[in-house]
Backbone as CSV, one residue per row, in Angstrom:
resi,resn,N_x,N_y,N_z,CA_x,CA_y,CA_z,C_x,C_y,C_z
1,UNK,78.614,83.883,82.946,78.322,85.095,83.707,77.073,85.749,83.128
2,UNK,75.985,86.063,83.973,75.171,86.672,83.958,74.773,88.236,83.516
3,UNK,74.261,88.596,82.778,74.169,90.199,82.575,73.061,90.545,82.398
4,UNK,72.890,92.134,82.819,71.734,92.751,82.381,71.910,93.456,80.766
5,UNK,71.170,93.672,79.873,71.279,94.357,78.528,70.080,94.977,78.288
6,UNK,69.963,95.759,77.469,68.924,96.396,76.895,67.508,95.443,77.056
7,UNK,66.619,96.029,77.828,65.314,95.067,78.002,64.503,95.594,76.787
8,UNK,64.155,94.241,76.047,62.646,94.154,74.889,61.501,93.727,75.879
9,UNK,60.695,94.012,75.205,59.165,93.119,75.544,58.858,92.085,75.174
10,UNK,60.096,91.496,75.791,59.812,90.073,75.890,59.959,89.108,76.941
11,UNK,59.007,87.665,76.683,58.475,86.846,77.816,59.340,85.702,77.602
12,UNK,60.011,85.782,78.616,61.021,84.524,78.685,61.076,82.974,78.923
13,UNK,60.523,81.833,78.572,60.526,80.369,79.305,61.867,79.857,79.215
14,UNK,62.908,79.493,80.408,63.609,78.455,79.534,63.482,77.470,80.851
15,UNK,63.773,76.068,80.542,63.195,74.673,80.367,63.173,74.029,79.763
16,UNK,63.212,72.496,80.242,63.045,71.350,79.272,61.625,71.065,79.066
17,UNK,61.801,70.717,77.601,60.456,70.873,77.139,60.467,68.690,77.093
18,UNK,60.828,68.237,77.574,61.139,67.049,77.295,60.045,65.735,77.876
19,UNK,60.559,64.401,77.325,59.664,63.236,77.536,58.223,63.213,77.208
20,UNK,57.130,63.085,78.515,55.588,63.326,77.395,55.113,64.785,77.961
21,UNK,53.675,64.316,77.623,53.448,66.136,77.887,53.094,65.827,79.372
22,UNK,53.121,64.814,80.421,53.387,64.966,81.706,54.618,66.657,82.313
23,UNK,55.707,66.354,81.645,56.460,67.207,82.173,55.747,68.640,82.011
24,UNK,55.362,68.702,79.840,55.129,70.146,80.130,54.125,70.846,80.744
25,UNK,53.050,69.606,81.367,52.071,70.158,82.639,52.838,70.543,83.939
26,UNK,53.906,70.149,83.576,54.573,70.129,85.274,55.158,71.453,85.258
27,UNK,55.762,71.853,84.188,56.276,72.848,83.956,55.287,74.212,83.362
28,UNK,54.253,73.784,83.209,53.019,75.022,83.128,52.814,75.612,81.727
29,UNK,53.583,74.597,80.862,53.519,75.136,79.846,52.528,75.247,78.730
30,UNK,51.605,74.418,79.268,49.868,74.721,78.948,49.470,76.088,79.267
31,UNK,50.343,76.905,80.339,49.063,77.845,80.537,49.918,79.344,80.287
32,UNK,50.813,78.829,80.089,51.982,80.188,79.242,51.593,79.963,78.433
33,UNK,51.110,78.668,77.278,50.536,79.108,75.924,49.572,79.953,75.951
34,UNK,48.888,79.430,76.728,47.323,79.885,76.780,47.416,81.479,77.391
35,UNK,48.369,81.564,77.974,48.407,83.622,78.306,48.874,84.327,76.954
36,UNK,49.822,83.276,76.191,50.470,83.790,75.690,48.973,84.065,74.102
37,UNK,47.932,83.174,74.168,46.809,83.087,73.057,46.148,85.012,73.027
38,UNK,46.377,84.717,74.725,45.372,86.295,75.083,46.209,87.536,74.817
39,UNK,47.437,87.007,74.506,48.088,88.302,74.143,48.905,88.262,72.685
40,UNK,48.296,88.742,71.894,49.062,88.086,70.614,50.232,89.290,70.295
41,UNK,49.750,90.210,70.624,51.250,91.434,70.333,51.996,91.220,71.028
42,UNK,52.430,90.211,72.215,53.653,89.989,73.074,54.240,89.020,72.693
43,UNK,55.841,89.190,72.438,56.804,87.880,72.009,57.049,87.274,73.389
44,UNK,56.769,85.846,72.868,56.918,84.676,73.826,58.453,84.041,73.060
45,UNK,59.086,84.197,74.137,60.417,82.527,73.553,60.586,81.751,74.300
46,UNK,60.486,80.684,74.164,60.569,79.162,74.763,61.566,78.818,74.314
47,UNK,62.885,78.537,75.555,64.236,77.835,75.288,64.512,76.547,75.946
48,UNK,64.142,75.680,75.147,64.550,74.185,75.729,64.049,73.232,74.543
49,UNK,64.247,71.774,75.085,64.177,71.013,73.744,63.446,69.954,74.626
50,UNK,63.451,68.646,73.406,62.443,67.832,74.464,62.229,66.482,73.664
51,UNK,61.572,65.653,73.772,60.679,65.042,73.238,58.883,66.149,72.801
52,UNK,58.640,66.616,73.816,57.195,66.825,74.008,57.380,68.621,73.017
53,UNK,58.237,69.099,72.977,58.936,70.431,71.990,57.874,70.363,71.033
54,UNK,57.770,69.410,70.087,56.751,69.088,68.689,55.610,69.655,69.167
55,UNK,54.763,68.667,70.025,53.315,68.816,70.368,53.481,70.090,70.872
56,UNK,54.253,70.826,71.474,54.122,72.319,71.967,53.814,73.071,71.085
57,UNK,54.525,73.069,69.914,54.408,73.832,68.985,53.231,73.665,68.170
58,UNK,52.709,72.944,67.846,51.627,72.656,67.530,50.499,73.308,67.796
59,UNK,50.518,73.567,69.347,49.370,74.207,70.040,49.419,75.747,70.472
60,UNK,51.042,75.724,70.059,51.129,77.321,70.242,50.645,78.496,69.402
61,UNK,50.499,79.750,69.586,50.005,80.679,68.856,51.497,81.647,68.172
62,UNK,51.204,82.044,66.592,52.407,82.301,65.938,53.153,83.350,66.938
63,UNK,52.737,84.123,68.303,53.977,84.983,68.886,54.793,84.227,69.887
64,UNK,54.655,83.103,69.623,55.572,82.004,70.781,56.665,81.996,70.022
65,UNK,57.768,81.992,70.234,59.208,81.412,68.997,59.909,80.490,69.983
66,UNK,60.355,79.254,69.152,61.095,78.741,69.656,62.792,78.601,69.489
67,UNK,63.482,78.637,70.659,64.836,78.870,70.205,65.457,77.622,70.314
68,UNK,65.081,76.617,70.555,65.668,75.420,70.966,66.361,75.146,72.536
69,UNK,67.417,74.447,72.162,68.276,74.600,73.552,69.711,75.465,73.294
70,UNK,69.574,76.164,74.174,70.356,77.288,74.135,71.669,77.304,75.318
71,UNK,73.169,77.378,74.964,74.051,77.165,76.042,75.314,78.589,75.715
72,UNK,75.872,78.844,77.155,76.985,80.146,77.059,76.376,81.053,76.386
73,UNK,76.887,82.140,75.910,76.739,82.959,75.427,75.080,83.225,75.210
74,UNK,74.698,82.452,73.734,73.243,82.733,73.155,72.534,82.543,74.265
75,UNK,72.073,81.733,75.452,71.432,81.602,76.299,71.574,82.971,77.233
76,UNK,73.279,83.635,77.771,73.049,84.502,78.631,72.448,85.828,77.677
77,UNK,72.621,85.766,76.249,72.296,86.751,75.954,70.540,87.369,75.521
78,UNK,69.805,85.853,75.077,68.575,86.130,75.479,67.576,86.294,76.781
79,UNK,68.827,85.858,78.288,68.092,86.195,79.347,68.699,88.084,79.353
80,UNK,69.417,88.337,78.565,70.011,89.640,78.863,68.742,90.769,78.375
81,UNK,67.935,90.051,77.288,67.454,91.234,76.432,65.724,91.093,77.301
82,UNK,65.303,90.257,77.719,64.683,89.520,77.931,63.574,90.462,79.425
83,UNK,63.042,91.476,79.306,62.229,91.892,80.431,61.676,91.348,81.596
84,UNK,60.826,90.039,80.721,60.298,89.345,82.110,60.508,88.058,81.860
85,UNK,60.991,87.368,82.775,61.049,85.668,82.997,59.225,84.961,83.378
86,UNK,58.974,83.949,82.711,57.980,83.398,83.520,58.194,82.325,83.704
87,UNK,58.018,81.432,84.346,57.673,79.857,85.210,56.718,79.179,85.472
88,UNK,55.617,79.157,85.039,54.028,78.774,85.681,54.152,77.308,86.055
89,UNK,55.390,77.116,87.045,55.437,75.074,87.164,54.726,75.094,88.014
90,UNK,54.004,73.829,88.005,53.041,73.600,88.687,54.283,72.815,90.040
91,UNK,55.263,72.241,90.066,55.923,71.533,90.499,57.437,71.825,90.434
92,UNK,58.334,72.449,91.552,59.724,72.187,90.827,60.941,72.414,92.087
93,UNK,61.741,72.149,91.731,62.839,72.053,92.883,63.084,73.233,92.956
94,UNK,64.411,73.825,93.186,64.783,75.464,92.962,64.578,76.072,92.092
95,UNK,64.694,75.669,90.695,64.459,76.240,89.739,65.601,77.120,89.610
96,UNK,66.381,77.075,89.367,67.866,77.265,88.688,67.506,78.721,87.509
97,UNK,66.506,78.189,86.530,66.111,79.166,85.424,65.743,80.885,86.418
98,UNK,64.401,80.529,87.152,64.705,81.481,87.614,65.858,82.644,87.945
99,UNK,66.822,81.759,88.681,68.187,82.322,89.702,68.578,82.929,88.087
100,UNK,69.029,82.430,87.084,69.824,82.330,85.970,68.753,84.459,85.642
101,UNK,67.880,83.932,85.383,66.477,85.413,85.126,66.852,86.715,85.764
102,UNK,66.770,86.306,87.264,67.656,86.843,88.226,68.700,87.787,88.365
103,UNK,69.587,87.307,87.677,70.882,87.260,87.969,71.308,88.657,86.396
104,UNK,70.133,88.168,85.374,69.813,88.734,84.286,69.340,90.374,84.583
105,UNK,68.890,90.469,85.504,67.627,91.507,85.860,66.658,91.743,85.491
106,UNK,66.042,90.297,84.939,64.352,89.857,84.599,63.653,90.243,85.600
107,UNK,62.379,90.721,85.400,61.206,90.469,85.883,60.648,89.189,85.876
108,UNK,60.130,88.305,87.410,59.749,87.523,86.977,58.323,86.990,87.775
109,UNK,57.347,86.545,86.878,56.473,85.769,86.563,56.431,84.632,86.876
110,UNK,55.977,83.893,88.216,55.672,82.448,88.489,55.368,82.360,89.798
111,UNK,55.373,80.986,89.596,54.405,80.040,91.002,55.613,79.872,92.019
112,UNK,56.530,79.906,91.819,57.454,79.474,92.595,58.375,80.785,93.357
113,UNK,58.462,80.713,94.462,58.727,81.532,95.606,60.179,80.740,95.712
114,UNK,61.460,81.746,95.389,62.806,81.427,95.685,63.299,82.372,96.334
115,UNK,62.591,83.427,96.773,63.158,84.631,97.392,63.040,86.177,96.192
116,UNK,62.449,86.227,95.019,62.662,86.837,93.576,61.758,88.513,94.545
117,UNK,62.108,89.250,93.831,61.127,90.366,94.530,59.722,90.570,93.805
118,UNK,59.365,89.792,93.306,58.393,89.837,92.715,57.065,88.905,93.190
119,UNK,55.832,89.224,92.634,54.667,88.955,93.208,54.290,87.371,92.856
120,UNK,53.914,86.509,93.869,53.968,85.185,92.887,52.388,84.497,92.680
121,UNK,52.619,84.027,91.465,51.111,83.980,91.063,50.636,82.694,91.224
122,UNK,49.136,82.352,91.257,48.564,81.471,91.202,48.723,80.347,90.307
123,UNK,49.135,79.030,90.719,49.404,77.615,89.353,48.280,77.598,88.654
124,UNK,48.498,77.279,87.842,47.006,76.924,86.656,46.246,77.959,86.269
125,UNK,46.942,79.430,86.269,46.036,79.852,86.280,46.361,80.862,84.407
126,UNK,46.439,81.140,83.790,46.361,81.529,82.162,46.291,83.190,82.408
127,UNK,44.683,83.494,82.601,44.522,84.665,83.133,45.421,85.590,84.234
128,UNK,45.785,85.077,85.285,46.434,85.589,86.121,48.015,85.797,85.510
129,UNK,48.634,84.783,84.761,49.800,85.021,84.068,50.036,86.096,83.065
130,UNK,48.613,86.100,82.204,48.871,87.140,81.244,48.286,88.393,81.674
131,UNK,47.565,88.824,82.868,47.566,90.090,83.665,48.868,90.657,84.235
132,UNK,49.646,89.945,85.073,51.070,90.101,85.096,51.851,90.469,84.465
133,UNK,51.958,89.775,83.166,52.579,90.101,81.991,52.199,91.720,81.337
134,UNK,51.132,91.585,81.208,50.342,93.102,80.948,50.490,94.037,82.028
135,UNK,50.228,93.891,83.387,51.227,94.855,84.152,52.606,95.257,84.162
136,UNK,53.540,94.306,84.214,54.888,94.784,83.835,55.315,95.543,82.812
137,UNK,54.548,94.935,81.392,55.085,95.498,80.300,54.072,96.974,80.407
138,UNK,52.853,97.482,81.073,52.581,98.587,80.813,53.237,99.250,81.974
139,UNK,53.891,98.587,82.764,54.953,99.514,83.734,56.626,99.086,83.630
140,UNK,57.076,99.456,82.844,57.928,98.761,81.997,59.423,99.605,83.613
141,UNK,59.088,100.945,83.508,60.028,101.242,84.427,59.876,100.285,86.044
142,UNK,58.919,100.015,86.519,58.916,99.007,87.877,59.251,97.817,87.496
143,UNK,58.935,98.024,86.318,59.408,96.081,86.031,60.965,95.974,85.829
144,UNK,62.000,97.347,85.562,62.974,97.091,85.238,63.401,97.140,86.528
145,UNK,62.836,98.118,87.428,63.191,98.133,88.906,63.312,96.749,89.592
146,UNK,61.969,96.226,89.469,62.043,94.879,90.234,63.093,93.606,89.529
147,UNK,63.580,94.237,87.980,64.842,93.233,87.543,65.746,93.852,88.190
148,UNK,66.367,94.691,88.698,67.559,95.500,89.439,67.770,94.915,90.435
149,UNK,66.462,94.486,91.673,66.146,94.238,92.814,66.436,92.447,92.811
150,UNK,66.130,91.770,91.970,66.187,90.561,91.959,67.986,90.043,91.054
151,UNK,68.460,91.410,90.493,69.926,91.269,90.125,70.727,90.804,91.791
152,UNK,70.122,91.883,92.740,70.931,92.017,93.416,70.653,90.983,94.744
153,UNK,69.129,90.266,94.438,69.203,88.820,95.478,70.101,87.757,94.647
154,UNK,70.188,88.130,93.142,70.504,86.836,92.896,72.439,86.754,93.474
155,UNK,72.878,88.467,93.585,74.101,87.712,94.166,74.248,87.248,95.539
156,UNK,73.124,86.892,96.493,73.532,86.032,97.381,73.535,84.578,97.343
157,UNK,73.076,84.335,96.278,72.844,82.860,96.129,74.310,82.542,95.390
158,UNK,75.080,81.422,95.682,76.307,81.000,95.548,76.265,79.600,95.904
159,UNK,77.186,78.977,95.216,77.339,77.502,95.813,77.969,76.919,97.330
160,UNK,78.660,77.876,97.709,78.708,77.946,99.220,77.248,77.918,100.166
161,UNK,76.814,78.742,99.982,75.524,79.037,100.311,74.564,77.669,100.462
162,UNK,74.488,77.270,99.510,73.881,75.858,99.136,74.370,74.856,99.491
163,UNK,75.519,74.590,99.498,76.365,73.520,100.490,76.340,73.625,102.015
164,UNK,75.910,74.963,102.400,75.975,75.058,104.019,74.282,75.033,103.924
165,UNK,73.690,75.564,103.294,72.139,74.998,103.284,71.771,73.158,103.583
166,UNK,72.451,72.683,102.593,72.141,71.131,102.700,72.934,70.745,103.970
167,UNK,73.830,70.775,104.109,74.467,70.236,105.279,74.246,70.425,106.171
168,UNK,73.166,71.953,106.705,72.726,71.865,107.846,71.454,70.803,107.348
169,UNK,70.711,71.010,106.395,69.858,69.911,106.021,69.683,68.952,106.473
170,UNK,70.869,68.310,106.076,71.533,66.464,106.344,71.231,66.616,107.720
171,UNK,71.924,67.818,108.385,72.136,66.790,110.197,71.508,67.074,110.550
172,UNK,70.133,67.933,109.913,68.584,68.059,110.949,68.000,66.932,110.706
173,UNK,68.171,65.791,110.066,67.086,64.591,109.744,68.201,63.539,110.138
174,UNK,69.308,63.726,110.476,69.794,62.197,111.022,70.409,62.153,111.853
């Protein structure tokens, strides 16, 4: 179960950081470092594990932390504290993390359009991520607003929902 808690100023990734660094291009995680370079007073946490985890770290700047892979509890409780979610995938199905952000009353940050009330930004882009980031956190009250607003899309999303989604799916293509 999902909760909202006391929001920090902090920037949320979670994701697999896994296989080569194909994925973590896929997942944008080149250019969350790279927002994250332009902003060194903002805590970044990256939750996932990987093969490609090592080389991340490597290239990251010391306000990135990594938490590993995170499940129950420790996971709902760093999306709890957690202000803004970001995503910069260049590529991705629903994206689950999001909904999970969501459901948190994150603010969120990304390329990917799931319905979130928030503004969605340009792929590839570093600059545009860490302007975002710097808007929310210097409007810390709209940003908690727009986590309130995206609490309350995330309760329409349900697994019912998604099962009558695909199934009308299925019988439009066969």
């Amino acid at each position: 179960k999902f909760k909202t808690g006391k929001k920090e100023n902090v920037v949320l990734f979670v994701g697999s950081v896994s296989m080569d660094d194909s994925l973590v291009r896929l997942k944008g995680l080149k250019y969350l470092v790279d927002a994250a370079r332009m902003l060194p007073n903002i805590k970044f946490i990256i939750v996932g594990g990987g093969l490609g985890l090592e080389k991340l770290k490597k290239i990251s700047p010391k306000n990135v932390i990594f938490k590993g892979v995170l499940k129950g509890k420790a996971l709902t409780e760093v999306y709890s504290k957690s202000l803004i979610f970001c995503l910069p995938s260049l590529s991705e199905g629903f994206g689950l993390s999001i909904l999970e952000a969501m459901a948190s009353g994150c603010a969120i940050v990304s390329s990917i359009d799931i319905g979130q009330a928030d503004k969605i930004i340009e792929r590839k882009n570093s600059e545009e991520i860490a302007e975002r980031i710097v808007y929310l956190l210097d409007n810390k009250k709209f940003a908690i607003q727009i986590g309130r607003k995206n609490r309350n899309l995330a309760k329409g999303y349900n697994w019912k929902r998604f099962e009558k989604f695909f199934v009308n799916l299925f019988k439009s293509i066969s």
